[in-house]
C-alpha positions as CSV (number, residue, x, y, z in Angstrom):
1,X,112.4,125.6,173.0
2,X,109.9,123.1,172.1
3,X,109.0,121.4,175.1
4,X,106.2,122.6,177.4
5,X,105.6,122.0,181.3
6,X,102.9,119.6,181.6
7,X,99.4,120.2,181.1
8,X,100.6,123.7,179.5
9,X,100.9,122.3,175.8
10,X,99.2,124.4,172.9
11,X,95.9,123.5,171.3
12,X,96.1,121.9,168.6
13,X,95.4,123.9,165.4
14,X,91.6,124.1,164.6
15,X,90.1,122.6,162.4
16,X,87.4,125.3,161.0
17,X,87.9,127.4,158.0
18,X,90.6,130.3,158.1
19,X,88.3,133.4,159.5
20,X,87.2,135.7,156.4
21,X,87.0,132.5,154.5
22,X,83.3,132.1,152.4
23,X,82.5,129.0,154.6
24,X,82.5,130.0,157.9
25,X,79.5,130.0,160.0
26,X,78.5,133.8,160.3
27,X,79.1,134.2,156.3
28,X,77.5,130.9,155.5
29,X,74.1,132.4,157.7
30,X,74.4,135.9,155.9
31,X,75.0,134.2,152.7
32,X,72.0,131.7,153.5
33,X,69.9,135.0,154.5
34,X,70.6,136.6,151.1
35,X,70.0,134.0,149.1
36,X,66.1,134.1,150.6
37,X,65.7,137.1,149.9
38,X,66.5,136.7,146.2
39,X,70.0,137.4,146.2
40,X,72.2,135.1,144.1
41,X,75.6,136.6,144.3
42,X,78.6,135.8,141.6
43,X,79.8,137.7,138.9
44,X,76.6,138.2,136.3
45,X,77.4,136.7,133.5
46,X,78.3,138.3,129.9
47,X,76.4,135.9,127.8
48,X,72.8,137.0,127.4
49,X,69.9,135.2,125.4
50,X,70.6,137.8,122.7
51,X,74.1,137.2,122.7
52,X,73.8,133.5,122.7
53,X,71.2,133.7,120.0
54,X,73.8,135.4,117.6
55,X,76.6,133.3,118.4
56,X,74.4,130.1,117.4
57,X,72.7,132.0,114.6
58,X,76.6,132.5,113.2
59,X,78.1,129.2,114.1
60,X,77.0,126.8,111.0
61,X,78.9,129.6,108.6
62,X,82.2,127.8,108.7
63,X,83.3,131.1,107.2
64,X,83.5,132.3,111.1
65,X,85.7,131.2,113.2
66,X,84.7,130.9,117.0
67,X,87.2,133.5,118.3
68,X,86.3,135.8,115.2
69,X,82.5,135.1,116.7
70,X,83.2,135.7,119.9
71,X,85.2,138.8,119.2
72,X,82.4,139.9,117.3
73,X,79.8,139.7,120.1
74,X,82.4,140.7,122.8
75,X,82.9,137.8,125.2
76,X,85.6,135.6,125.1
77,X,85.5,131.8,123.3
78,X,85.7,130.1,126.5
79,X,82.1,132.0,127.2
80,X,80.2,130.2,124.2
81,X,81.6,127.2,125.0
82,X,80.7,127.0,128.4
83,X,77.0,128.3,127.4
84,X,76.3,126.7,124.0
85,X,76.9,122.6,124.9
86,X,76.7,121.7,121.5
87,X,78.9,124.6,119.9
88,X,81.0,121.6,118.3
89,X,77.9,120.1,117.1
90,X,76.8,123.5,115.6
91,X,80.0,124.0,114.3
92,X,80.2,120.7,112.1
93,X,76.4,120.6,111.2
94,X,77.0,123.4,108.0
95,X,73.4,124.0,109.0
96,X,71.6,126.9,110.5
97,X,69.2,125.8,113.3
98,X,65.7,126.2,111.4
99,X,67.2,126.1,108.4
100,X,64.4,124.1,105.8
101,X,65.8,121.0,104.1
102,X,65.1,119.9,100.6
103,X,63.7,116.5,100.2
């Protein structure tokens, strides 16, 4: 039966965020409280300086490919490409950053 006496009708649904979701009010002000104290939250990442370093540092050798890289160093492609911007660049250039030219 859908019909309701009058004035007895159900609210209509709400529109807030499911409960438990990461945007609603009392997680958004514990999340805002971490975040002053220095807590960033997230998964840390895999890719450190060193790491990066390396991958750049191999790159220019079109001996390697970048899956045998990243193999190499333990992360996954998709990792040096979303922290090197110019991997492509690298990749084409033949030339190792700091690399001396002759003139």
């Amino acid at each position: 039966n859908t019909s309701w006496p009058p004035g007895q009708a159900p609210a209509p649904p709400a529109t807030n965020p499911p409960p438990g979701s990461p945007t609603t009010p009392p997680n958004k002000a514990l999340l805002d409280a971490a975040r002053a104290r220095g807590r960033v939250g997230g998964r840390p990442t895999v890719a450190t300086p060193e790491i990066i370093r390396a991958a750049r540092d191999l790159l220019p050798n079109p001996e390697n490919s970048i899956t045998s890289i990243a193999n190499l160093l333990g992360v996954s492609p998709g990792t040096l490409s979303n922290h090197i911007p110019d991997l492509r660049e690298l990749r084409t250039s033949g030339r190792i950053p700091g690399q001396l030219t002759t003139s």
